[in-house]
TIBARO-564013 format. One record per residue: residue in one letter; y, x, z of N, C-alpha, C, O in turn. Coordinates in steps of 0.001 Angstrom, whole numbers, plus 500000, padded with zeros to 6 digits. Layout:
BEGIN
AYXZYXZYXZYXZ/...
END
This chain:
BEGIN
X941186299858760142941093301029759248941673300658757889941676299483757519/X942347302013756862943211301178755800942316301730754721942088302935754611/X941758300694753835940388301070752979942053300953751571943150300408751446/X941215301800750931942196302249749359941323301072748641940093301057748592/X942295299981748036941188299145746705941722299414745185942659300085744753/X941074298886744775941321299233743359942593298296742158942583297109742483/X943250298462741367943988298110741108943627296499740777942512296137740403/X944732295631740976944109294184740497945053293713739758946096294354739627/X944843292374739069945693291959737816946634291988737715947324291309738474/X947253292824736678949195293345737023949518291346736186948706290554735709/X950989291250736372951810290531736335952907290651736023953464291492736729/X953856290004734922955316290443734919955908289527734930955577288423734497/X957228289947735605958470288914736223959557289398735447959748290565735106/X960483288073735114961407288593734314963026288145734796963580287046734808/X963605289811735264964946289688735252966139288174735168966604287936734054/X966369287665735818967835286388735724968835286879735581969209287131736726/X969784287302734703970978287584734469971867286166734465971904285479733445/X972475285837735504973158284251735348974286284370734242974765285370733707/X974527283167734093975992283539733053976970281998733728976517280955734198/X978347282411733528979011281704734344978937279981733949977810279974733453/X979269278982733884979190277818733739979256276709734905978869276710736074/X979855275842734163980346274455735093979510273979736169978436273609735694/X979561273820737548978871273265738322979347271869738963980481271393739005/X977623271151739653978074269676739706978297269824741433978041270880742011/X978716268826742017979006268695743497978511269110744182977457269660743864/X978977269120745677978221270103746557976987269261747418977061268298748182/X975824270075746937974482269438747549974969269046749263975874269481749975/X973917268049749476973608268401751311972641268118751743972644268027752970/X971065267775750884970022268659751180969444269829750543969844270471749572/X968098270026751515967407271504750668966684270600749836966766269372749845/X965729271563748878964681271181748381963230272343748974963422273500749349/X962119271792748930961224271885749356961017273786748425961785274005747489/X960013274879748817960371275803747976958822275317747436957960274623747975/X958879276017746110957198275905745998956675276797746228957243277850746517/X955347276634746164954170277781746483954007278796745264953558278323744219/X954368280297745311953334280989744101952931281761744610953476282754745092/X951497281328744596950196282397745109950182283514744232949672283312743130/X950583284534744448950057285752743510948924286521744279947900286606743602/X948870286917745125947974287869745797946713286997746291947043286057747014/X945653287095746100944671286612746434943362287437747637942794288498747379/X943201286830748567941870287511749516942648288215750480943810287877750705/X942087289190751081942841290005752164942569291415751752942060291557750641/X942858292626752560942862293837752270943441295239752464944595295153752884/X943099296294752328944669296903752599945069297552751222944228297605750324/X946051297935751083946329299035749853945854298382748814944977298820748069/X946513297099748691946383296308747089947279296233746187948091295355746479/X947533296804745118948437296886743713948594296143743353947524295554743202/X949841295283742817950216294412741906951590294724741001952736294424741339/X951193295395739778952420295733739587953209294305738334952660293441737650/X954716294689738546955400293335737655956915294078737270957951294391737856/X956274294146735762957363295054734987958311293942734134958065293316733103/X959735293973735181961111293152734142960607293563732887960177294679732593/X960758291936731732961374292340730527962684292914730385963309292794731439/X963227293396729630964373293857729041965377292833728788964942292032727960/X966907292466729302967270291608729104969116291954729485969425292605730483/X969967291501728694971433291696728049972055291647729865971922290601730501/X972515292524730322973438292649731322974781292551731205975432293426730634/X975543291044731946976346290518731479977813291920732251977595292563733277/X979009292034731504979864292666732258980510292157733427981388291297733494/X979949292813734348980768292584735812982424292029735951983239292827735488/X983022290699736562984264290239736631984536291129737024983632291932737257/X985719291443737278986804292712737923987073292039739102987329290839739193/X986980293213740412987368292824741596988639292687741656989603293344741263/X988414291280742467989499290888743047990139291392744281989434291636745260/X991833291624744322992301292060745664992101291061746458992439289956746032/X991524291149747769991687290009748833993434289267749504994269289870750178/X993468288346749184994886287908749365994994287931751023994172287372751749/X996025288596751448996520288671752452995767289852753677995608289877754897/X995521290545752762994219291711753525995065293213753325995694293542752320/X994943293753754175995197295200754204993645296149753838992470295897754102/X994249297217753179992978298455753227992988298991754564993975299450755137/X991011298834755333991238299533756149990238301363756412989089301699756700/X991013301778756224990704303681756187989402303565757150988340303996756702/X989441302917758653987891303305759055987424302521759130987133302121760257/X987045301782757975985694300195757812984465300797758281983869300318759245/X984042301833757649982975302313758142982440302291759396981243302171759656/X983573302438760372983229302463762165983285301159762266983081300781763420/X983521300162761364983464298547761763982476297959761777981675298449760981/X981829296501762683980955295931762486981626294388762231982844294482762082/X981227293276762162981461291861761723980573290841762452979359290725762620/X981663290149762818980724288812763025981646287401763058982856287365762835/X980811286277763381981460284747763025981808284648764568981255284973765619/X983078284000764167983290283310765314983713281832765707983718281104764715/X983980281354766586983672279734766521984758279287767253984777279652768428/X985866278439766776987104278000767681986753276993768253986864276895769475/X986255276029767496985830274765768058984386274371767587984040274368766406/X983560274029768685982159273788768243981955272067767527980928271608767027/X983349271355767700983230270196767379983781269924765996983790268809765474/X984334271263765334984863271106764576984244271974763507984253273202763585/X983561271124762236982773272056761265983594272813760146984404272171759476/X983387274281759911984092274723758992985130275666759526985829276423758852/X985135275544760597987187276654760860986579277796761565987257278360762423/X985140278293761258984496279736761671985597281120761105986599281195760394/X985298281456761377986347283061761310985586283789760958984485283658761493/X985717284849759975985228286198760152986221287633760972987392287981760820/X985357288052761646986498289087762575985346290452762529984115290462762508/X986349291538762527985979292585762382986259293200763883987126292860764689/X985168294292764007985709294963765622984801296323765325983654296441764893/X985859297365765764985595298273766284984925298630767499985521298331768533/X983690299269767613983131299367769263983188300251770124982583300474771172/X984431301003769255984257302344770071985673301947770927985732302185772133/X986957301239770102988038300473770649987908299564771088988423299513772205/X987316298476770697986847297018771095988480295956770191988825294775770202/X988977297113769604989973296703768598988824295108767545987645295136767194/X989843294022767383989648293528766448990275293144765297991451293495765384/X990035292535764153991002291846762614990346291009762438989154291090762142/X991010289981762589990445288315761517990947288644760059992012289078759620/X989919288317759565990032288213758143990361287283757531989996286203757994/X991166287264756266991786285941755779991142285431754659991392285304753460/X989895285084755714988954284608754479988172283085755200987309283369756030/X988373281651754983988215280579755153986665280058754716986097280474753707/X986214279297755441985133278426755263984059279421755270983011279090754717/X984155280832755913982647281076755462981005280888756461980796281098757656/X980568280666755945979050280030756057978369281753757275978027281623758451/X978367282837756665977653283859757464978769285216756911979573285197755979/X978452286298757853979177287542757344978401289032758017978531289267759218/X977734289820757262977315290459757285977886292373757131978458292859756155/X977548292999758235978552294482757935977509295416758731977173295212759897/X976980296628757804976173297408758197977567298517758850978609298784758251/X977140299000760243977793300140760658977568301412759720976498301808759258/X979006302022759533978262303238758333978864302367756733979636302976755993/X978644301702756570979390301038755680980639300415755263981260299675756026/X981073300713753950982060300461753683982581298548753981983441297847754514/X981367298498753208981000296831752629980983295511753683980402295563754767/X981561294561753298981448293241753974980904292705752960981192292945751787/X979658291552753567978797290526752875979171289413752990979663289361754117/X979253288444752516980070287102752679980148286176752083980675286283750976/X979510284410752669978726283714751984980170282646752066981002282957752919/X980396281671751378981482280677751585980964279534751291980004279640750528/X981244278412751619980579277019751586980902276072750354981594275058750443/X980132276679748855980556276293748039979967275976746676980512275603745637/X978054276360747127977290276051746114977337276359744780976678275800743903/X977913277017744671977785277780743131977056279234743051977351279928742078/X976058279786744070975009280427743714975956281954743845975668282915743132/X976984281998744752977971283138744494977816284186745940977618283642747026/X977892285270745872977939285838747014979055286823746843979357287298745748/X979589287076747848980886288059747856980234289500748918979576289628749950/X980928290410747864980908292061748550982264292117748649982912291639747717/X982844292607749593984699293356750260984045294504750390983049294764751065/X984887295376749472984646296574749994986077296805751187987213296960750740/X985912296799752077987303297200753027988060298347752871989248298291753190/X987673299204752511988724300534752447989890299755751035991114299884751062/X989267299132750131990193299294749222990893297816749246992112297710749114/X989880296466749457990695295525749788990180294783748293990969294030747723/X989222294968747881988379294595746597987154293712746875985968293944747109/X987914292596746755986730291427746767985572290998745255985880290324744272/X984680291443745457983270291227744250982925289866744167982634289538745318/X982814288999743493982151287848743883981016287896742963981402287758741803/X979920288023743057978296288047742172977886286271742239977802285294742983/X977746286698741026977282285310740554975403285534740398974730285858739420/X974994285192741851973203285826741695972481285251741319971444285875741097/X972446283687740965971560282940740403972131281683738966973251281198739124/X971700281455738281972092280106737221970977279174737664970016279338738416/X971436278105736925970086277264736656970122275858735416970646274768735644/X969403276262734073969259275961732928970161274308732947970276273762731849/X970746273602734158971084272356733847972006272202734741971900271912735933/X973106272456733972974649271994734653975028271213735541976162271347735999/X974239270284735969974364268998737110973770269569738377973873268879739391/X973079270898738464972229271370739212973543272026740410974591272638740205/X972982271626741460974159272584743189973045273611743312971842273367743223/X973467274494743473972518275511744027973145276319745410974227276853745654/X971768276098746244971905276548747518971063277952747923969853278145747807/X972081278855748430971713280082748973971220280247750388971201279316751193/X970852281377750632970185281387752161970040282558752520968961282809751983/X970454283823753244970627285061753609970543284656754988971431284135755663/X968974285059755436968571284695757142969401286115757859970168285801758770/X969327287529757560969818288064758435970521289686757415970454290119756265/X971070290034758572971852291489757668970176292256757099970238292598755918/X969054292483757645968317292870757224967805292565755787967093293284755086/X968406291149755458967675290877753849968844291762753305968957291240752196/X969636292587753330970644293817752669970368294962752829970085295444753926/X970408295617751695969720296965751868971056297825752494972192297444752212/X970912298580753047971760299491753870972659300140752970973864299885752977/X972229300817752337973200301211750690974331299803749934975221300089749134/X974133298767750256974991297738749745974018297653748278974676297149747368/X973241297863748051973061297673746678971901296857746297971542296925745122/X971226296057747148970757295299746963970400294135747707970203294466748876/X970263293124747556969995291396748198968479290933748365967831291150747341/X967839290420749274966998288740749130967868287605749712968519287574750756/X967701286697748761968160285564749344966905284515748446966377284752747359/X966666283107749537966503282443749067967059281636748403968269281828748286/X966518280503747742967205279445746834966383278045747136965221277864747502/X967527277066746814966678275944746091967782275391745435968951275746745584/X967162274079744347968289273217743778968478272010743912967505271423743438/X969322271213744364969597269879744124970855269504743511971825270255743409/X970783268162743061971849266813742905971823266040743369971019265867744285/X972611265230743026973215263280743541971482263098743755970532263665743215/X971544262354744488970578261192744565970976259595743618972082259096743827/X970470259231743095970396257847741984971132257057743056971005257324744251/X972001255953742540972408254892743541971438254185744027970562254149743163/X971063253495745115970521252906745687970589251227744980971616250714744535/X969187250560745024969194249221744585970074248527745400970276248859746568/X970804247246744668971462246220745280970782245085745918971282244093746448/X968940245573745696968224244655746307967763245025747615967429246177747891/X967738244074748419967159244479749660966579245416750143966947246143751065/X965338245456749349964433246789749349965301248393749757965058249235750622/X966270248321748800967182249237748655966726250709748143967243251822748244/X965051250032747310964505251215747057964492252540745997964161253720746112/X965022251720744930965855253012743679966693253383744526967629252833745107/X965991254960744532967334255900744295967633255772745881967234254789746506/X968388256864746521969132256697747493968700257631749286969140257880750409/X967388257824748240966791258945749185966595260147748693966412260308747486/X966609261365749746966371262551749105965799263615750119965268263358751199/X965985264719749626966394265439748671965999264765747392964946264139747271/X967351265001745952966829265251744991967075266072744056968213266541744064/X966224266477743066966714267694742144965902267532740934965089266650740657/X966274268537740282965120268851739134963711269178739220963491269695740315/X962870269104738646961815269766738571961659270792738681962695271377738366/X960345271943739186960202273059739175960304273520737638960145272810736646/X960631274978737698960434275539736037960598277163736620961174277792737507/X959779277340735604959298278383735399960097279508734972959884280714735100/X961067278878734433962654279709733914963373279619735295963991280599735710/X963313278593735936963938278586737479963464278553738712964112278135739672/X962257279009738771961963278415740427962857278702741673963761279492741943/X962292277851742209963171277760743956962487278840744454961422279124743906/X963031279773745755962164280435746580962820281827746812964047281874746891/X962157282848746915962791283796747550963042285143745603962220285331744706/X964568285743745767964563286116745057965213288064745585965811288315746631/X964847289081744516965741290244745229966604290156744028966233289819742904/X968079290579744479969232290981743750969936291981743432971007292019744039/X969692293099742466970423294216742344971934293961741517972290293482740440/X972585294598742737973887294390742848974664295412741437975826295110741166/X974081296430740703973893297063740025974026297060738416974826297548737618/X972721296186738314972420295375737010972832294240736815972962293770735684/X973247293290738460973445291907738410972207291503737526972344291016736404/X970969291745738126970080290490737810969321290351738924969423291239739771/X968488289328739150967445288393739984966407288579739478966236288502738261/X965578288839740253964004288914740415963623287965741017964257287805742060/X962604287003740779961911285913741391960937286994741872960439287886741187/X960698286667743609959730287410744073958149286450744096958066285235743920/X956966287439744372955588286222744138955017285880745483953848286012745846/X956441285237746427955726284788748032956346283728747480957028283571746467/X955711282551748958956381281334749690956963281507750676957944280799750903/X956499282664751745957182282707753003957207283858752779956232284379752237/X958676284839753236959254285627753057959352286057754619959141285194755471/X959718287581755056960243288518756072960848289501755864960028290417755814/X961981289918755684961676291605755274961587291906756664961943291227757627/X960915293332756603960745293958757550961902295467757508962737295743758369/X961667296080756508962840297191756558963136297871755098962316297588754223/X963791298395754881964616299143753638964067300529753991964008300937755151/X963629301302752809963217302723752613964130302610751457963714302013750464/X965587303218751458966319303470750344966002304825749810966559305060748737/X965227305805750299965142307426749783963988307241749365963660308284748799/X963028306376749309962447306099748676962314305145747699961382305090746897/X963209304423747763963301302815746430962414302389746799961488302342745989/X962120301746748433961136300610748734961861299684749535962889299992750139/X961212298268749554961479297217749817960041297045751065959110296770750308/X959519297071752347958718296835753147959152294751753589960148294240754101/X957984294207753121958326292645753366957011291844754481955907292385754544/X957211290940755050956113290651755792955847289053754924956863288359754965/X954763288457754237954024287622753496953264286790754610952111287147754852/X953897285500755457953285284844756409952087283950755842951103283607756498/X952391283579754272951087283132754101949944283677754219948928283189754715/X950156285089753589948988285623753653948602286699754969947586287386754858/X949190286775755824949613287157757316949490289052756768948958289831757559/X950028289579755406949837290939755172951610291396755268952478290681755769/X951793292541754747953005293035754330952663294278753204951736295078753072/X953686294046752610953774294214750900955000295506751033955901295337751855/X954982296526750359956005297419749858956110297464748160955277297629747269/X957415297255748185958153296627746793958606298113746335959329298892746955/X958156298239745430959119299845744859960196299051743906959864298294742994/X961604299373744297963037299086743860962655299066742134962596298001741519/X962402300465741449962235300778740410961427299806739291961836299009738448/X960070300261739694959016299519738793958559298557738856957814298053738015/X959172297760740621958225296621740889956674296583741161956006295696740629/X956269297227741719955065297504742119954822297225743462955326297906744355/X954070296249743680953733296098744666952377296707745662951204296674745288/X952816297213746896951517297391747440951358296457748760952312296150749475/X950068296064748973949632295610750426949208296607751209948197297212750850/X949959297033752577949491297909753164949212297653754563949033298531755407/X949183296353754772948359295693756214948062294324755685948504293763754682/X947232293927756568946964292599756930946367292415758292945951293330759003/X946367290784758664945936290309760066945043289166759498945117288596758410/X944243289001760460943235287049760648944126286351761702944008285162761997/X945198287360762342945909286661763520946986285765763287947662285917762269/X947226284904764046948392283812764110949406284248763792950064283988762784/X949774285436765201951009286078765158951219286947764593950276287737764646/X952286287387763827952148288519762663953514289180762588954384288312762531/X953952290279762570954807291002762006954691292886762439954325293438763476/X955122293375761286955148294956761216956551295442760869957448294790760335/X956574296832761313957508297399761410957577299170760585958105300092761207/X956947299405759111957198301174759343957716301874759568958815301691759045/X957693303146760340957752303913760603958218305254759196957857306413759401/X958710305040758365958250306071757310958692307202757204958606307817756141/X959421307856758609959748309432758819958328310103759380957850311237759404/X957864308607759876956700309436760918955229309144760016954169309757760146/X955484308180759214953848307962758385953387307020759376952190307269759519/X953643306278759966953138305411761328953511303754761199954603303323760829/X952894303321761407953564301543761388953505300708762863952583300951763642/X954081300156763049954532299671764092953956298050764125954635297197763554/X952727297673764789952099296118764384952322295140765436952035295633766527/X952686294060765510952393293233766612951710292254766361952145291620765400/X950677291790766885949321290387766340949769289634767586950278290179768565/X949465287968767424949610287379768871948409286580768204948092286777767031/X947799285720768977946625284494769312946933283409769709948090283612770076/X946693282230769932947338280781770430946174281292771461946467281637772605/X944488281320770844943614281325771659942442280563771027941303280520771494/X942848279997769957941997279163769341940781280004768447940173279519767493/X940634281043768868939679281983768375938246282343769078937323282996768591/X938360281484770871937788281579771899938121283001772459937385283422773352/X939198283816772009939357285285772978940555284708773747941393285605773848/X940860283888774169941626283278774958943436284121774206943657285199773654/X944408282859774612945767283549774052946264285462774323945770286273775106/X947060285585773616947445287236773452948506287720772667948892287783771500/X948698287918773397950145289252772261950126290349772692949953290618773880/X950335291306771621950194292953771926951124293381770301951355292655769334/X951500294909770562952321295545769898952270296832770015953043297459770740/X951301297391769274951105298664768899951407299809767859952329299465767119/X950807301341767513951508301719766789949839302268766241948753302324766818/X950352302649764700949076302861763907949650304357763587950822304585763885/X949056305123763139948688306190762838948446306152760976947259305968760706/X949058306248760136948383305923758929947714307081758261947078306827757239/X947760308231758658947088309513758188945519308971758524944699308599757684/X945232309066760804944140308862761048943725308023761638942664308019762262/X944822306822761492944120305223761862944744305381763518945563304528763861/X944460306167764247944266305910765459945664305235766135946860305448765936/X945095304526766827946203303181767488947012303766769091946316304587769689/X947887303536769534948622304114770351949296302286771159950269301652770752/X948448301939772220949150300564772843950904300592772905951471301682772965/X951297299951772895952880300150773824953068298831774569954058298736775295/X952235297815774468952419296588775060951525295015775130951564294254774163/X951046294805775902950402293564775694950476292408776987950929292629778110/X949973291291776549950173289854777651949116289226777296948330289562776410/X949063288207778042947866287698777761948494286005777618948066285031778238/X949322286024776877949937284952776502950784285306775112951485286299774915/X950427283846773918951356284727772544952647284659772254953140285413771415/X953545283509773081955229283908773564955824285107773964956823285660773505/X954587285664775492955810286445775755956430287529774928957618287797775109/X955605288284773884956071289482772823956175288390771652955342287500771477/X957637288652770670957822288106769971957699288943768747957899290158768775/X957390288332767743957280289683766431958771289649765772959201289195764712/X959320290275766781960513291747765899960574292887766719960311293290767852/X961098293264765500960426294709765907961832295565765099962299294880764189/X962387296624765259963211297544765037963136298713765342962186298903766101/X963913299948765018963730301118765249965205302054764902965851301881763869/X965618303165766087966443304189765931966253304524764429965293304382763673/X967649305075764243967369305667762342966569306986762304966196307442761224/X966243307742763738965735308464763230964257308730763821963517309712763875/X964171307149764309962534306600764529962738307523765782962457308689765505/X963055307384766792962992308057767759962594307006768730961537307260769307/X963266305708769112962710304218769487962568303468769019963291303154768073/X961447302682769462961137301435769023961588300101770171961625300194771398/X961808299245769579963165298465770099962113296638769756961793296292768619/X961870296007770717961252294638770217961548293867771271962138294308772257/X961135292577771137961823291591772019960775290536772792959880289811772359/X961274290772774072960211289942774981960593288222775460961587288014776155/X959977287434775147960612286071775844960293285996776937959468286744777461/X961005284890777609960404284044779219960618283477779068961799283546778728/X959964281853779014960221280514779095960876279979780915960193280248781902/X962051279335781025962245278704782119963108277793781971964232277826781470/X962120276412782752962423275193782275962888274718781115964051274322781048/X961913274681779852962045275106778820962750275656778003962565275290776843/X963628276537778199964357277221777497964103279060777452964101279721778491/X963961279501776462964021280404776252964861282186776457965800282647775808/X964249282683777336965581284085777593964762285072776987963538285107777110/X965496285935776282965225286995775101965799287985775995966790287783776697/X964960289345775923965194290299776442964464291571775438963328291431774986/X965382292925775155964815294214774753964397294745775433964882294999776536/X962779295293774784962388296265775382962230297233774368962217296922773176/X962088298613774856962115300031774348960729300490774329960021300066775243/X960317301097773661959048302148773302959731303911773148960505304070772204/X959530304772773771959859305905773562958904306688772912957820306931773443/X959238307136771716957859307679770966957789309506771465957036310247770834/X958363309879772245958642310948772539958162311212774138957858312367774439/X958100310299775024957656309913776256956368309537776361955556310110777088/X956021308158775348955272307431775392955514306582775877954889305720775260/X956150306021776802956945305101777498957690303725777008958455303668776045/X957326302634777847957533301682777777958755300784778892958707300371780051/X959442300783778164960681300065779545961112298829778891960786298441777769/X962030298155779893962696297230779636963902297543779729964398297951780779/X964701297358778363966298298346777822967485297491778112968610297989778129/X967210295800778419968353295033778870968497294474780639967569294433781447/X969675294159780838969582293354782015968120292341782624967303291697781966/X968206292489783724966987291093784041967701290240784414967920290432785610/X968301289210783988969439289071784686968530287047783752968487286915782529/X968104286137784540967677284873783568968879283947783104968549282905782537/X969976284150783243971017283438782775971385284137781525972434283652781100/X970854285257780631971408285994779741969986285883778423968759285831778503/X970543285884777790969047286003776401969709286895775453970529286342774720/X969547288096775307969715289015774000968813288787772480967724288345772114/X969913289336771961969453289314770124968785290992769554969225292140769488/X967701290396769281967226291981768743967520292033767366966821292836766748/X968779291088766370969301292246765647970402292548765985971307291714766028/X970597294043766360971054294965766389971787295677765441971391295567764280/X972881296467765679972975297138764754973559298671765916974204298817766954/X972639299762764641972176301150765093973999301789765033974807301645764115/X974172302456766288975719303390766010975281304629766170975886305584765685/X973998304775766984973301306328766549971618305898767013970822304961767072/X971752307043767218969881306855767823969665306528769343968627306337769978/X970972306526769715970338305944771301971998305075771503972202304861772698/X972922304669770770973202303500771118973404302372770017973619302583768823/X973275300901770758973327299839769661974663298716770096975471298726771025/X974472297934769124975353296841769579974798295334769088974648295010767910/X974520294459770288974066293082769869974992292266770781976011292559771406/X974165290958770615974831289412770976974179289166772326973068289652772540/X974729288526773143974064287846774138974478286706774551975699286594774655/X974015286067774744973981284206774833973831284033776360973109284656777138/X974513283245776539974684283017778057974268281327778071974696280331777488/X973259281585779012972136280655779163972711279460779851972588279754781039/X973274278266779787973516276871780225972619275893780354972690274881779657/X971836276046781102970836274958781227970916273782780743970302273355779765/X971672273220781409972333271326781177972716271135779823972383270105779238/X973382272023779266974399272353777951974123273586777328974872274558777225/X972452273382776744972264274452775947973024274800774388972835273941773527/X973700275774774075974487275804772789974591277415772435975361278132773075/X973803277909771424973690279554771066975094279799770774975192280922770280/X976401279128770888977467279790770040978521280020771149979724279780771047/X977930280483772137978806280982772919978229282270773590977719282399774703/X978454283195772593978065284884772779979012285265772692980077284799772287/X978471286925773389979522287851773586978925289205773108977703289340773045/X979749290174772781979012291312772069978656292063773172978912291501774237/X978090293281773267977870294254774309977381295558773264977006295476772094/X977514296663774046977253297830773776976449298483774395976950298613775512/X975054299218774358974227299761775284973869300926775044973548301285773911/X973866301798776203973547303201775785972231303486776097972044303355777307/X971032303896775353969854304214775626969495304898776286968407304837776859/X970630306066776427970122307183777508970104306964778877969135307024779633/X971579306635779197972223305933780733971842304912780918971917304702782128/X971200303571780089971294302116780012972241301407780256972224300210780539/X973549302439780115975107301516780200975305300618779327975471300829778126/X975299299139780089975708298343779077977079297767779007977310296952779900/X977925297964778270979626297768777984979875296361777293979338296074776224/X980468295765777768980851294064776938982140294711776164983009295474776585/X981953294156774951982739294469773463983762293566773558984879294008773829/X983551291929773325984883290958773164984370290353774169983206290267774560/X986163289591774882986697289398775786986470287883775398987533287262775370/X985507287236775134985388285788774764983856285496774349983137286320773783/X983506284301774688982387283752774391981896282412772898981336281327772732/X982750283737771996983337283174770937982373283437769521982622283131768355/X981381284009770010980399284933768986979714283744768127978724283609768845/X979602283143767482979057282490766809977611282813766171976688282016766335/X977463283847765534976868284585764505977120286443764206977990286982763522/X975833287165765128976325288832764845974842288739764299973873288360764957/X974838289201762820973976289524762307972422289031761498971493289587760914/X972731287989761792971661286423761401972734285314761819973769285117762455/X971688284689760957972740283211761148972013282224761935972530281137762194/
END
């Protein structure tokens, strides 16, 4: 049941506007993130609001034309992904664009990049390059205008700073806003010439935490060009409400999920679990949330996973799925744009390896199916990306027992209505569609 509490100690976070400056070599470890507890106890419907100071918004560089790129008129019908020539060889990933209605593709003449991100419906390519200076690139494709955002600084010039964009979901659908994590390092000290070999020489190392900089998860409006330090350790988003200016996030420390209003920064808690397994999904055409809890078992109710739907007007719960084991339902969870299905992902362990399969929830049926092949040589990716309300397009990994290796996918196309499923590229070249 979702009890209303009362407001609790507001907090303010203040805006990062980076400014450009010299950077030192390229890190090659992480650093550890730290902990900031802001939310305390459990609950539902808990307030925390955190109002930016006011602070000088630097003028945006002028986009750059992409060298050796054409404008293309229907980016919008395009999606993106990495692809992989040689698995032995680090660095010579591709970004390639494809049409799914042609199965047309374009390599892009863009080198070394790390991940590449493209909402269907969008103009915009996202695009990370292997280069530690805290930079992220927007292409807009129709015009052939490369952005490069400079999203983070950090107060000491010797500092590498490392980015982290887990999936197209940390991007808001509008292009206009980011999470990414962070951390910072440098050199490690030379190592003693004494035996020991104990100065120096191990790492990670970096600076100290600060309070002007912490490591950890930050949001980025593409807009203002500034950074928000957010108040988790472990981060999820769960989904974008752009007609509303919300941010929906899942908080594994505290096993709740939080809605971020874009605007004021206000936070609300509008679930929580005591359970292991944790992730949610709203619903916010329908007022409904979408929960999945799992159990190891260590509770004495013996192991469990289940994935249901809440009612947030009158509470009342609607099953769509359960096991009596906390593998087989995994917590993701997705949905048609116009919430018509719900879309989550089932495992099977054999001989230890893992096969991923979609299943469907019909909120209109009530109905529960299984939306991919059964096929145990195949493992699907539930991110997806939506081309309407009943068809999608993901990755599928073709299962090698002896020679397990995720980077040999292939795209496919599936129709929800028929369950036609159509293979997109003619190669098992997929590296990366949509997470990295």
């Amino acid at each position: 049941m979702l009890d209303t509490m009362p407001p609790i100690e507001s907090e303010s976070l203040t805006p990062i506007v980076p400014n450009p400056r010299p950077r030192a070599s390229l890190a090659l470890w992480l650093l550890g993130i730290v902990v900031i507890a802001i939310m305390a106890g459990v609950g539902y419907y808990r307030y925390s609001t955190f109002t930016p100071t006011s602070s000088p918004t630097p003028t945006p560089a002028p986009a750059q034309s992409l060298s050796g790129f054409s404008p293309m008129p229907d980016a919008t019908s395009l999606l993106a992904y990495l692809k992989e020539n040689n698995r032995d060889v680090f660095g010579d990933e591709e970004i390639v664009l494809i049409n799914p209605a042609t199965k047309k593709e374009t390599l892009l003449p863009i080198k070394k990049a790390s991940y590449a991100y493209k909402y269907y419906g969008s103009e915009y390519l996202f695009y990370f390059t292997q280069n530690n200076l805290g930079e992220y690139h927007r292409l807009n494709l129709q015009t052939g205008h490369d952005e490069t955002f400079d999203l983070l600084d950090h107060t000491d010039a010797r500092v590498d700073i490392t980015l982290n964009v887990n999936a197209i979901t940390d991007i808001s659908p509008d292009g206009n806003y980011l999470v990414f994590n962070t951390s910072f390092s440098w050199p490690c000290p030379t190592m003693s010439p004494f035996p020991s070999g104990f100065q120096g020489g191990y790492g990670p190392c970096g600076p100290e935490e600060s309070l002007d900089n912490p490591s950890g998860y930050y949001l980025y409006n593409f807009k203002t060009n500034q950074s928000t330090h957010l108040p988790v350790n472990t981060y999820r988003t769960s989904r974008w409400d752009i007609a509303n200016a919300k941010l929906y996030f899942v908080d594994y420390d505290q096993s709740s999920t939080h809605a971020l209003d874009l605007n004021t920064k206000t936070l609300t808690n509008i679930d929580t679990t005591g359970r292991f397994g944790y992730y949610t999904y709203p619903l916010v055409q329908k007022n409904q949330l979408v929960k999945f809890e799992g159990s190891t078992g260590d509770d004495n109710l013996g192991p469990f996973g289940k994935i249901y739907l809440i009612n947030n007007s009158d509470h009342k719960e609607t099953p769509i799925d359960s096991v009596n084991s906390w593998t087989d339902i995994q917590p993701f969870i997705t949905a048609s744009p116009g919430e018509s299905d719900i879309l989550y992902r089932r495992s099977t362990n054999i001989a230890g390896l893992h096969r991923n399969s979609i299943y469907r929830f019909n909120l209109e049926s009530g109905k529960t199916s299984r939306l991919t092949k059964d096929d145990d040589s195949l493992s699907y990716s539930i991110y997806v990306s939506w081309l309407s309300d009943h068809e999608i397009v993901t990755s599928v990994d073709v299962i090698e027992p002896n020679n397990y290796n995720n980077q040999n996918q292939y795209l496919v196309k599936i129709d929800l209505n028929t369950l036609k499923e159509e293979r997109l590229t003619n190669h098992d070249q997929v590296m990366y569609f949509n997470t990295q």
